[in-house]
N, C-alpha and C positions, 0 to 999 in steps of 0.2 A: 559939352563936357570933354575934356582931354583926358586923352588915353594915355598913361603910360605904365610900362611892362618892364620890372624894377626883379621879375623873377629870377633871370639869370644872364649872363652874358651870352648864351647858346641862342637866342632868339634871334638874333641881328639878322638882318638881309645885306646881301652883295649888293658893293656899292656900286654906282655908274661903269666905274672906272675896271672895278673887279668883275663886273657883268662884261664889258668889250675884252678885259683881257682870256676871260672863259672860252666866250667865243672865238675869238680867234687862236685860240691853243693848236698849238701841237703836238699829234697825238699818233698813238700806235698802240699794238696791244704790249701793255707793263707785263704781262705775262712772263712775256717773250723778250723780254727786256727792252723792248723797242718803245716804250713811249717817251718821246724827248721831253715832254711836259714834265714827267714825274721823275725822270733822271735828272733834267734842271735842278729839281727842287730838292728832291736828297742829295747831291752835293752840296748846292748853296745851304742846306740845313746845315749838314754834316761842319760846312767851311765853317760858317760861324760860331760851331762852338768847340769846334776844333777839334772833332773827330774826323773818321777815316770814311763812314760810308754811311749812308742815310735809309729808310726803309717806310715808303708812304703808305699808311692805313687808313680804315676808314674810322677809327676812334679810337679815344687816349685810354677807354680800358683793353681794346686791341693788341696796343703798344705794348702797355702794361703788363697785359697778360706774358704775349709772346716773351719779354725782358723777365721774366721770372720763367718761364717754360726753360732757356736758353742759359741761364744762372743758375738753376738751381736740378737735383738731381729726386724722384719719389724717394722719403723718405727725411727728406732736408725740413730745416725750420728756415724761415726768412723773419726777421727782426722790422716793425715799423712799428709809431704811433698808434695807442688805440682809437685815434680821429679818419687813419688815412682812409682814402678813398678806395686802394688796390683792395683794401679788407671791409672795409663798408658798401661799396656802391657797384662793386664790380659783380654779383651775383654770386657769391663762395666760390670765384672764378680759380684761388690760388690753390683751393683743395680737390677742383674740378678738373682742373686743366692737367696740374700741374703734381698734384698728389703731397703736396707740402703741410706742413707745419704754420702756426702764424701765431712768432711770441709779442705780446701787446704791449705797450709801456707805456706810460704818462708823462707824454713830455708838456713844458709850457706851450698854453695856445700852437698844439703838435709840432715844437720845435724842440730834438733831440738833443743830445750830447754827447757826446763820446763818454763822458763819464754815466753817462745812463745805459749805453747800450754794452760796456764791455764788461760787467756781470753778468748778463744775459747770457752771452756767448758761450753752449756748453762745453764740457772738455773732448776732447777729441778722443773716440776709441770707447768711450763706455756706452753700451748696447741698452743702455736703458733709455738716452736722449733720442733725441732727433739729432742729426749733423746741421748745425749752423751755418749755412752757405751763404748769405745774401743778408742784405741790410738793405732798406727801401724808406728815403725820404723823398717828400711834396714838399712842391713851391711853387706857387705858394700854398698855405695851406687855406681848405677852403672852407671845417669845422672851425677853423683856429681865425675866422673872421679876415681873412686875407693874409695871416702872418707870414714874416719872409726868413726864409736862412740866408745870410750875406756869405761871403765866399771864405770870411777868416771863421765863421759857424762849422760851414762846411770842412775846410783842410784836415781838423784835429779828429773829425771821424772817416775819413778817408785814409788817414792815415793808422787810424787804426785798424779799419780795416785790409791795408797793408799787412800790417804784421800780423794779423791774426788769420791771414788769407780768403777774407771774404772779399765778396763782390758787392759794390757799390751801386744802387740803379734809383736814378732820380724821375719820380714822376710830375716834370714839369707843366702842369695842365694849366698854370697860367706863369709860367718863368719868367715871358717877357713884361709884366706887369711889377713881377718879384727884381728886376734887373731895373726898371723905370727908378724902383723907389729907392733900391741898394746905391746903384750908380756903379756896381761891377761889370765886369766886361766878360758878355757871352762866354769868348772863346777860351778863354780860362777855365770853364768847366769843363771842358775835356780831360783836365789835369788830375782832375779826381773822379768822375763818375766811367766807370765801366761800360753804363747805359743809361741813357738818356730820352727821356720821350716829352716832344714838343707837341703841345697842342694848338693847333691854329682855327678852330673854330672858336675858341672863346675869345678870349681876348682881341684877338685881330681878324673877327668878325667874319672867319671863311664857314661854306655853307657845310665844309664838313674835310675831317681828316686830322693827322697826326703824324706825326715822323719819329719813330725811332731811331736812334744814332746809336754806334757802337765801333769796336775792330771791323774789319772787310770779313772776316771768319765768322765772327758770332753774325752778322747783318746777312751773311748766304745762310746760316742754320734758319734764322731767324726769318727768312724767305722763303723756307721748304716748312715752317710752321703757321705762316701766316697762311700758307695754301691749303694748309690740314684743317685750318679754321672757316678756309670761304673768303679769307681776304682778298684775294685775285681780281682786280677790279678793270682787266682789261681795257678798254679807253680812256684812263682814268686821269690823261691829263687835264681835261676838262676843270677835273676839280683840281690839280695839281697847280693848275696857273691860276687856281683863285689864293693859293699859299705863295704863290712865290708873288704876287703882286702886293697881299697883305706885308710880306715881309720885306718887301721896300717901301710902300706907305703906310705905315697901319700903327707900327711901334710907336713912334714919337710921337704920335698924338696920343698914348694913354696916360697922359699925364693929365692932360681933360679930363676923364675916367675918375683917376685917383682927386680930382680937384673938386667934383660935381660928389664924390661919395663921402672927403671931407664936409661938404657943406652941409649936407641930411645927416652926418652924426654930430654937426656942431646944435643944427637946430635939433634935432629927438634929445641931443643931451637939457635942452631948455625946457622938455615936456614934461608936464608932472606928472602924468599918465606912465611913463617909460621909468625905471629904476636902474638899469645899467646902459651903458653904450659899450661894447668890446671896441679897444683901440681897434683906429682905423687908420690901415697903413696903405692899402692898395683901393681895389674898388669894390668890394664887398663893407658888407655895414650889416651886424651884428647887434640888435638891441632886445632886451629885455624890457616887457608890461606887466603890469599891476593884476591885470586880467588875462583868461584865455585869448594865447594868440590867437586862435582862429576868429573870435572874434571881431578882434579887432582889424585881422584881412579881412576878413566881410566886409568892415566897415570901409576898408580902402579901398576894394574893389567896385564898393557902389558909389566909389567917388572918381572910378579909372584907372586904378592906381593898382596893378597886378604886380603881388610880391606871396610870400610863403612862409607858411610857419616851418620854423625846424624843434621844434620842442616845445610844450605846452603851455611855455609863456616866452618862447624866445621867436623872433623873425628876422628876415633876412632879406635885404635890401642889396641888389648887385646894376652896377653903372656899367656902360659900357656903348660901343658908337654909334648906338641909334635913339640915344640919349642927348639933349638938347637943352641949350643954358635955359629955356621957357618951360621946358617939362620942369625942370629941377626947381624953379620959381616956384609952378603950379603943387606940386609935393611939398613943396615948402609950406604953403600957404594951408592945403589940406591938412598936415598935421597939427598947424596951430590952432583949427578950426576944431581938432576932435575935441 
């Protein structure tokens, strides 16, 4: 029986190529700012999306966090979807950390608008609010079944929050997946977000880490915060060359990803078992059953086939590169069978 592990993109193992580049890194203690590995890789992050200075952690709610610690002051509210991840998955990190507020809003499949977010915004000076600092989108998003913000989504609320003088911080936990499907170009985002957090374990398959992007000012705060957390990862370019390899081989092939996770919501859309399919834009796949999901992952799993329910009749199917045109046949085949 064939195994395949349809959980998450986070499972992947280093490839050949990302195992000889580990190894041969160069390395020093990042403490100290000496590791060439991980100063590689925050610039080349930072280059491509057109910011000024990079900052490697060991995870995108890390980033995450830090990028609201560093935006936002105790007592502020921060504006995001009520799907995102900073406010679902990060452990009440933003009320923990960072002593904030978190006003929630209902965007489509968690994609905002400037006209959604700028009632929110409370008025400045009256002592009854929280101070509204920060605005926080995902992309893609990973409730929203992979949805993407495109870059003309993005401008109108960057620029609102221009004028109303918030700070802009995007949690890119799969961007490059979100930029495969859009066809905008990374470095562009510099132009609107404040802060940026790139995740390179998911999508492009590294064994672990994230890169913050920001000013060279907020990315030194943002450095004396990651130390308060325990980020300090001393020889760290080990894993640092497993990001800068993904980030010259790793992108252009997610288009595989997004082609393999079209094909399981064209066929779940042919089951009579399944009642909805959430558009599938990237490589997540979103379906609703007739019955308890959990169930019905039983039923997958005693056929090899590891995925997850996320609600009590919804599941979640994620492609990604250790995922093979013969797995996706064999998933194919299993579902027609149930």
């Amino acid at each position: 029986m064939m195994t395949v592990d349809l959980r998450s993109d986070t499972v992947t193992k280093p490839t050949p190529g990302m195992l000889d580049a580990m190894f041969s890194a160069k390395v020093g203690d990042d403490v100290f700012g000496e590791d060439e590995s991980v100063n590689e890789l925050e610039a080349k992050t930072a280059a491509m999306f057109g910011m000024e200075a990079g900052l490697f952690c060991p995870s995108g709610t890390m980033t995450n966090q830090i990028a609201i610690k560093c935006f936002t002051q105790p007592l502020d509210e921060l504006i995001a979807d009520q799907t995102a991840h900073v406010y679902r998955y990060e452990g009440g990190g933003i009320a923990f950390n960072s002593a904030v507020s978190t006003r929630l809003l209902n965007g489509e499949r968690g994609i905002l608008t400037a006209d959604m977010i700028e009632p929110e915004i409370n008025a400045v000076g009256n002592i009854h609010y929280p101070h509204t600092s920060l605005v926080v989108l995902e992309n893609t998003v990973n409730k929203g079944g992979g949805s993407c913000y495109t870059l003309e989504q993005i401008e109108p609320i960057a620029e609102l929050c221009r004028k109303r003088n918030l700070k802009l911080h995007l949690d890119g936990a799969r961007i490059f997946n979100a930029l495969t499907h859009t066809g905008d170009q990374a470095v562009d985002y510099g132009k609107y977000f404040n802060g940026i957090s790139v995740c390179l374990s998911k999508g492009l398959g590294t064994p672990v880490g994230s890169v913050l992007l920001a000013d060279k000012d907020t990315i030194t705060y943002a450095r004396r915060i990651r130390k308060v957390l325990g980020g300090g990862m001393r020889q760290a370019g080990f894993l640092a060359a497993a990001g800068i390899y993904a980030l010259d081989h790793h992108i252009e092939r997610l288009k595989v990803d997004h082609q393999h996770a079209a094909m399981l919501a064209d066929e779940l859309g042919k089951c009579a078992w399944v009642t909805n399919v959430v558009p599938t834009q990237t490589n997540i796949v979103l379906f609703d059953v007739d019955s308890p999901a959990d169930n019905i992952v039983t039923k997958l799993v005693a056929k090899g086939i590891k995925c997850g329910s996320t609600d009590t009749k919804r599941i979640r199917f994620v492609t990604h590169l250790d995922i093979h045109p013969e797995q996706i046949d064999y998933v194919i085949s299993v579902l027609r069978s149930l």
